[in-house]
TORDRENTI-917505 format. One record per residue: y, x, z of N, C-alpha, C, O in turn. Coordinates in Angstrom, 2 decimals. Layout:
n_north|n_east|n_up|ca_north|ca_east|ca_up|c_north|c_east|c_up|o_north|o_east|o_up
Y|X|Z|Y|X|Z|Y|X|Z|Y|X|Z
...
This chain:
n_north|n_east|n_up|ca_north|ca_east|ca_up|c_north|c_east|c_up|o_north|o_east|o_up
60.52|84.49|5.82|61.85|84.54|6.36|61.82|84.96|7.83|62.44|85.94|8.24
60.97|84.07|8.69|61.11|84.36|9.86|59.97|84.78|10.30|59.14|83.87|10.20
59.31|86.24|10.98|58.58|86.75|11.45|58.45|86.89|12.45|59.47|87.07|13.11
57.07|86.88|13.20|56.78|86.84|14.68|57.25|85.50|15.14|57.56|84.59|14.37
57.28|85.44|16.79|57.14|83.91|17.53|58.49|83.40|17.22|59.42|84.18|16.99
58.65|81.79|17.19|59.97|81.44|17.15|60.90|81.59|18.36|60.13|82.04|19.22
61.69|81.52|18.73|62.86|81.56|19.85|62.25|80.47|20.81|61.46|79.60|20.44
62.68|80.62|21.99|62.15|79.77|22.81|63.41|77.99|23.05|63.24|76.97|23.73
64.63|78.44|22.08|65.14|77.17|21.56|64.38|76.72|20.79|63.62|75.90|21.31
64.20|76.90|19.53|63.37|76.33|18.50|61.84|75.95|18.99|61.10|75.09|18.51
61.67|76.57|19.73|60.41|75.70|20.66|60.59|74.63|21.35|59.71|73.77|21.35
61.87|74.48|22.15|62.30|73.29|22.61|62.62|72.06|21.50|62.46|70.85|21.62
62.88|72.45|20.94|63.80|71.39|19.71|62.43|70.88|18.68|62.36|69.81|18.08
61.53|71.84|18.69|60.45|70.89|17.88|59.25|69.85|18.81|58.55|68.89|18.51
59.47|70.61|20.03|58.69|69.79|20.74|59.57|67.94|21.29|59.03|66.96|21.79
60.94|68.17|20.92|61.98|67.17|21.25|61.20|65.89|20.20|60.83|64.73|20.37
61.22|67.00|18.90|61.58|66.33|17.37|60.01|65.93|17.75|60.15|64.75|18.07
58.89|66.19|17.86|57.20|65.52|17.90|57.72|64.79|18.74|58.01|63.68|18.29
58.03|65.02|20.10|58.09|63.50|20.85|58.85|62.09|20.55|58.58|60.98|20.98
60.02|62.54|19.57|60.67|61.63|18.79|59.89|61.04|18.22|59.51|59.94|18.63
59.39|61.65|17.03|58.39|61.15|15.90|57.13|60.25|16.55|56.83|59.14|16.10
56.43|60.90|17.68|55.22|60.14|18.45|55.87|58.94|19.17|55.26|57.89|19.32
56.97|59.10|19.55|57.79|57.83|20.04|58.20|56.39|18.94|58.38|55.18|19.08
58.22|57.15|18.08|58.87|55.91|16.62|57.71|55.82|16.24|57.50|54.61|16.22
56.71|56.38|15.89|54.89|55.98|15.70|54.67|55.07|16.22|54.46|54.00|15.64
54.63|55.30|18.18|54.48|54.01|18.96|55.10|52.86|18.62|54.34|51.90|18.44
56.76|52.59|18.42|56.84|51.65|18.32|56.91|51.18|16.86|57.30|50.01|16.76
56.64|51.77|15.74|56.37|51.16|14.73|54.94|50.39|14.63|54.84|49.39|13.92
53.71|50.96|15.47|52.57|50.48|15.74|52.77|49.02|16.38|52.36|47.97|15.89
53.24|49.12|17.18|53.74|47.56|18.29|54.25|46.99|17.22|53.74|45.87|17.15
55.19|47.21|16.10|56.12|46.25|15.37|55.10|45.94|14.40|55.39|44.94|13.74
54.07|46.45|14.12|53.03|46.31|12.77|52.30|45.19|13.88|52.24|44.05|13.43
51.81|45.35|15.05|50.98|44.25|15.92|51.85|42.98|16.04|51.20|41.94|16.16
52.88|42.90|16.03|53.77|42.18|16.09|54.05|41.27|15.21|54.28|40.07|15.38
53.99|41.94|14.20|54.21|40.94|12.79|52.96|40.11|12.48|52.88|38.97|12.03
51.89|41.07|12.89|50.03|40.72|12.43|50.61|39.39|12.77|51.01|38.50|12.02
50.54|39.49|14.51|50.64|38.29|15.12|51.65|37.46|14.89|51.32|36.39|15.42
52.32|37.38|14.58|53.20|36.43|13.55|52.95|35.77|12.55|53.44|34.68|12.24
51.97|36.55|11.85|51.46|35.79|10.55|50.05|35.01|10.93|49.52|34.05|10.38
49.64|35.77|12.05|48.23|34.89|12.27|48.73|33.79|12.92|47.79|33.00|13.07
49.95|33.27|13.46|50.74|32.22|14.45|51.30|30.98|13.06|51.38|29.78|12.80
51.53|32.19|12.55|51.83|30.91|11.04|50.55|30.66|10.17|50.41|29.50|9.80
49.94|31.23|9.93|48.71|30.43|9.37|48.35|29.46|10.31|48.65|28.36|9.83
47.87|29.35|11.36|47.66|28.54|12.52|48.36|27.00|12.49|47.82|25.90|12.59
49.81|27.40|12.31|50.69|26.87|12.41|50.98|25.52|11.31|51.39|24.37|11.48
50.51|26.42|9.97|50.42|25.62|8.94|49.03|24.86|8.61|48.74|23.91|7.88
48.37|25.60|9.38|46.97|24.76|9.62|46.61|23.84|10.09|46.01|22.89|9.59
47.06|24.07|11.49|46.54|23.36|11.94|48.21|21.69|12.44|48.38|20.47|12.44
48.89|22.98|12.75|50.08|21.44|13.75|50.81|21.11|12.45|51.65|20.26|12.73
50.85|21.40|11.23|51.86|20.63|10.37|51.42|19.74|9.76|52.06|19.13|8.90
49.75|19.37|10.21|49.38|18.03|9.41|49.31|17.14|10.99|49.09|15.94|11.12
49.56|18.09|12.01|49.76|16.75|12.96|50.93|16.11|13.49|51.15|15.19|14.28
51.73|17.04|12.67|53.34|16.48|13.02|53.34|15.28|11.59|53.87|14.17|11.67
52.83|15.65|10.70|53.05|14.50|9.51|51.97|13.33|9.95|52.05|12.24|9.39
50.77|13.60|11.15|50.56|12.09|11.24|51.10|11.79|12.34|51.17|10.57|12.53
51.55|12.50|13.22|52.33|11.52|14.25|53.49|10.87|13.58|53.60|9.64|13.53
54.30|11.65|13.08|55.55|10.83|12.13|54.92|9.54|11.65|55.38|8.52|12.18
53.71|9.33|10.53|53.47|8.29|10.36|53.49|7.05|11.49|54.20|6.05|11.55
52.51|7.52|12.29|52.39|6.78|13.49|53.71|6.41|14.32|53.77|5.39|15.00
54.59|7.16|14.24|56.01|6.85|14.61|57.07|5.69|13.99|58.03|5.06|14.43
56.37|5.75|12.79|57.12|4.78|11.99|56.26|3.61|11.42|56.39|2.85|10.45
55.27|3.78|12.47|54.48|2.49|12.21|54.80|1.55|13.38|54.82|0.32|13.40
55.13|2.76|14.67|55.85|1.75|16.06|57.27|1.46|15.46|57.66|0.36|15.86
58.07|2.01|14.72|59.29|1.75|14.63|59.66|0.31|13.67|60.66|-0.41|13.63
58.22|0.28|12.86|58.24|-1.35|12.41|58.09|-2.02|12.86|58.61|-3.13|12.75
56.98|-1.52|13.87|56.11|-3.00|15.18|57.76|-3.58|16.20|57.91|-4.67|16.75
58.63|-2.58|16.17|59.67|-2.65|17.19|61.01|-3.13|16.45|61.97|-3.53|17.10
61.03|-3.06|14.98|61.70|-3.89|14.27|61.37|-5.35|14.41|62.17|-6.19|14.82
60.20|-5.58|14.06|60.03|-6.94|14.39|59.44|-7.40|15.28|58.81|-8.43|15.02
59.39|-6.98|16.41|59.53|-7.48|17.93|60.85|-7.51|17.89|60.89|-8.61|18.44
62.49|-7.13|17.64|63.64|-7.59|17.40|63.79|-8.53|16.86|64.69|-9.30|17.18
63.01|-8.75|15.93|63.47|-10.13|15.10|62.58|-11.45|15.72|62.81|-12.58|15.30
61.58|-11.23|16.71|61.14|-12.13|16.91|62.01|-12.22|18.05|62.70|-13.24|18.02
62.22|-11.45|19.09|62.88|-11.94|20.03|64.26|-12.35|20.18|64.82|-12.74|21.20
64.87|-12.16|18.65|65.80|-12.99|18.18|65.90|-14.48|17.91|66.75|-15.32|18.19
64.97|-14.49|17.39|63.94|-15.83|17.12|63.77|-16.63|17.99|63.97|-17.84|17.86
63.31|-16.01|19.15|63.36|-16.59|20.47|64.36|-17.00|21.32|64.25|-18.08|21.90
65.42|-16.21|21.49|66.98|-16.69|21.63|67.50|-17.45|21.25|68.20|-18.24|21.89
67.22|-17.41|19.54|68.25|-18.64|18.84|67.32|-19.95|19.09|67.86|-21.04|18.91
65.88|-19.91|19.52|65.45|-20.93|19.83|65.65|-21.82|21.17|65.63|-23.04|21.34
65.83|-20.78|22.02|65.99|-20.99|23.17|67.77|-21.73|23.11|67.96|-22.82|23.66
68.74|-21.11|22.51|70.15|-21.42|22.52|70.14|-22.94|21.90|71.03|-23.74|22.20
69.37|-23.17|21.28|69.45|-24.58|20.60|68.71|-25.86|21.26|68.89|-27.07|21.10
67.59|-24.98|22.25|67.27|-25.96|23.12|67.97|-26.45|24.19|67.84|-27.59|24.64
68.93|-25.35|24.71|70.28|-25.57|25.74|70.97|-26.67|25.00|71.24|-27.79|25.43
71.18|-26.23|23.99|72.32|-27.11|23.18|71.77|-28.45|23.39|72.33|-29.26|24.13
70.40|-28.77|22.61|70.51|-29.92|22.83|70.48|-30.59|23.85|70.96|-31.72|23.80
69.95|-30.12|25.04|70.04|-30.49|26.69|71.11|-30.58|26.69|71.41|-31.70|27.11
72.26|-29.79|26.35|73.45|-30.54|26.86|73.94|-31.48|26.19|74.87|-32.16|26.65
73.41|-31.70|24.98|73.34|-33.03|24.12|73.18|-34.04|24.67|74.11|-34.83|24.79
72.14|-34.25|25.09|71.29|-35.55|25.81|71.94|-35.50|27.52|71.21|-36.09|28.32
72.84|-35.06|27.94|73.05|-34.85|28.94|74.45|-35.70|28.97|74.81|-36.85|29.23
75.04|-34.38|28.51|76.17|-35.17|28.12|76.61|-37.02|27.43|77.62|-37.69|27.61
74.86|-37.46|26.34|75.15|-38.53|26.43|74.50|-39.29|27.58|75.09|-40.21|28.15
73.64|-39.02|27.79|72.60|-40.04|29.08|73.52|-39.82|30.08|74.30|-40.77|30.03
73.88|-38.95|31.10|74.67|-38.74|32.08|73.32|-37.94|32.60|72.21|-38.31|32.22
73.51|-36.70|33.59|72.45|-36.31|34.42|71.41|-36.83|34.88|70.26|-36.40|34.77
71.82|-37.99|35.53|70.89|-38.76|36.45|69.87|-39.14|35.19|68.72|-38.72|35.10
70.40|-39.84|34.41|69.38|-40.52|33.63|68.47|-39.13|32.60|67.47|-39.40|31.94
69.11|-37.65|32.66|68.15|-37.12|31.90|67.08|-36.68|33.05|65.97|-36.24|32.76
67.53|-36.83|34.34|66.67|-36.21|35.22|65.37|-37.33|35.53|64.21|-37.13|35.87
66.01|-38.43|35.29|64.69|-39.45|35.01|64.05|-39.59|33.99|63.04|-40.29|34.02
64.43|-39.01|32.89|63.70|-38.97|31.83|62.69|-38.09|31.82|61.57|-38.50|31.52
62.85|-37.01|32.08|62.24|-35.75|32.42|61.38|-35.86|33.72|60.35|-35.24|34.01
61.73|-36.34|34.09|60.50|-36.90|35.33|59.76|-38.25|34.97|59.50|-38.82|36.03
59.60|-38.51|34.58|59.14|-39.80|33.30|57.90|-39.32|32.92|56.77|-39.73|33.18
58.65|-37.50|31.63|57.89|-37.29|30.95|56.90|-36.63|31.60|55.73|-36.83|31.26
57.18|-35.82|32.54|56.26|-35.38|33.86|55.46|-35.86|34.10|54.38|-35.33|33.83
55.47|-36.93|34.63|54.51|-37.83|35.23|53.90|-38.50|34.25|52.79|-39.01|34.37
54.53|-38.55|33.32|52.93|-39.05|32.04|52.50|-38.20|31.28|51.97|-38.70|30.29
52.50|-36.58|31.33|52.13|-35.78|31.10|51.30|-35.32|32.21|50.37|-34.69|31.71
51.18|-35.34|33.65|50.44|-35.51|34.83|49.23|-36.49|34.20|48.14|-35.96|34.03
49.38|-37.80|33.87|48.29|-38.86|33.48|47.62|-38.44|32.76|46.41|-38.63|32.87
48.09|-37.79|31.86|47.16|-37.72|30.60|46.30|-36.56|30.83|45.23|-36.46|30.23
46.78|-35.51|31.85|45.39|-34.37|32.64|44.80|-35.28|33.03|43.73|-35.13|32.45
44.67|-36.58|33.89|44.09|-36.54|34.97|42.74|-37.50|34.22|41.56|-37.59|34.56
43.73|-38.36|32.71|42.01|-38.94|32.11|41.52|-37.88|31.36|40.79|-38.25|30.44
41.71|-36.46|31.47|41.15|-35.70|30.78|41.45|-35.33|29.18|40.75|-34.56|28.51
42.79|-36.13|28.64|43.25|-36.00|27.58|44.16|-34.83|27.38|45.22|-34.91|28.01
44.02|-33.97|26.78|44.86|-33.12|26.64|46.06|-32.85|25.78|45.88|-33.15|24.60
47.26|-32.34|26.07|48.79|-32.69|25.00|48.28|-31.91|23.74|47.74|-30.81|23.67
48.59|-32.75|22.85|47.95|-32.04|21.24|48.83|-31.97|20.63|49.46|-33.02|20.48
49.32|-30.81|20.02|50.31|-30.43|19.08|50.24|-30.88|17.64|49.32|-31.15|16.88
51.50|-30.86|17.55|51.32|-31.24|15.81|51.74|-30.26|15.03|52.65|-29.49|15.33
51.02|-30.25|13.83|52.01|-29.09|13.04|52.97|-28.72|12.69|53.22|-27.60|12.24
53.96|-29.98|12.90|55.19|-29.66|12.40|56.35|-29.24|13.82|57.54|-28.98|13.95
54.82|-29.42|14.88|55.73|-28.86|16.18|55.88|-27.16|16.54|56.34|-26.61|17.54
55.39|-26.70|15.54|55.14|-24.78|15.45|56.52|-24.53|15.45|57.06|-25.40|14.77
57.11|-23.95|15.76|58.39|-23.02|15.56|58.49|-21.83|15.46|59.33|-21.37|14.69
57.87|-21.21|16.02|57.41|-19.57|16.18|55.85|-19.70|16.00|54.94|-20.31|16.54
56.05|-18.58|14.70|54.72|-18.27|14.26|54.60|-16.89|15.14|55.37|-16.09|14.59
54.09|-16.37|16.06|54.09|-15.08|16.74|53.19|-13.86|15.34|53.45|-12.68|15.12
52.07|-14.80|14.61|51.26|-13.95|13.89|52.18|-13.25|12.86|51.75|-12.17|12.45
53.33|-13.63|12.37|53.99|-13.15|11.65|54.69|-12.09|12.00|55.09|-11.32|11.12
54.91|-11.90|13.04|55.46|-10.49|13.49|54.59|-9.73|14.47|55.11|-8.78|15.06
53.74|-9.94|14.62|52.29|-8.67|15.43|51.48|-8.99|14.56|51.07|-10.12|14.30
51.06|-7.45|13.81|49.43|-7.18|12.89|49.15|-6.29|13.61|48.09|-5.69|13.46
């Protein structure tokens, strides 16, 4: 069809159209490196951090029990504490002040004695109220 050199348009316009084409080469090359690295980020990914997000979770919800029942003990502790008020104002209210403040200094001072012959205050079992072992393993 066409004989001899092309036009010196059609020389422009194919050299446009290669630099196009070498231009979309380039960045289809970058988008092929791109993805590589994407998939080598997810293998990685599934390798290595998604069994450490499933044991920290564990571990998360092993503090979230320890911290459940540190609530319930220090509930425990409140309602123990509220009932010991109570009864102080029990014995208060009937003795009158003065006389619980001598009582209590009474028990002081013979709790003082009994350090000093070397006897020490011994609990009884039925004086436990808070088991602490029951809520810290």
């Amino acid at each position: 069809l066409l004989k001899g050199p092309l036009p010196l348009e059609s020389d422009k316009k194919l050299e446009n159209i290669e630099a196009s084409l070498e231009d979309t080469l380039t960045r289809i090359d970058e988008f092929q490196a791109f993805i590589s690295s994407i998939q080598s980020n997810r293998k990685e990914t599934e390798q290595k951090l998604i069994p450490q997000l499933v044991a920290r979770t564990s571990q998360i919800e092993n503090i979230f029990s320890q911290i459940d029942k540190l609530e319930t003990f220090i509930k425990l502790l409140e309602d123990s504490a509220t009932k010991m008020e109570d009864r102080v104002r029990q014995v208060d209210g009937a003795f009158g002040e003065n006389k619980l403040k001598s009582f209590l200094g009474s028990l002081l001072r013979n709790n003082a004695d009994t350090r000093g012959n070397g006897k020490a205050f011994q609990w009884k079992q039925g004086d436990i109220v808070v088991r602490h072992k029951e809520y810290f393993e």
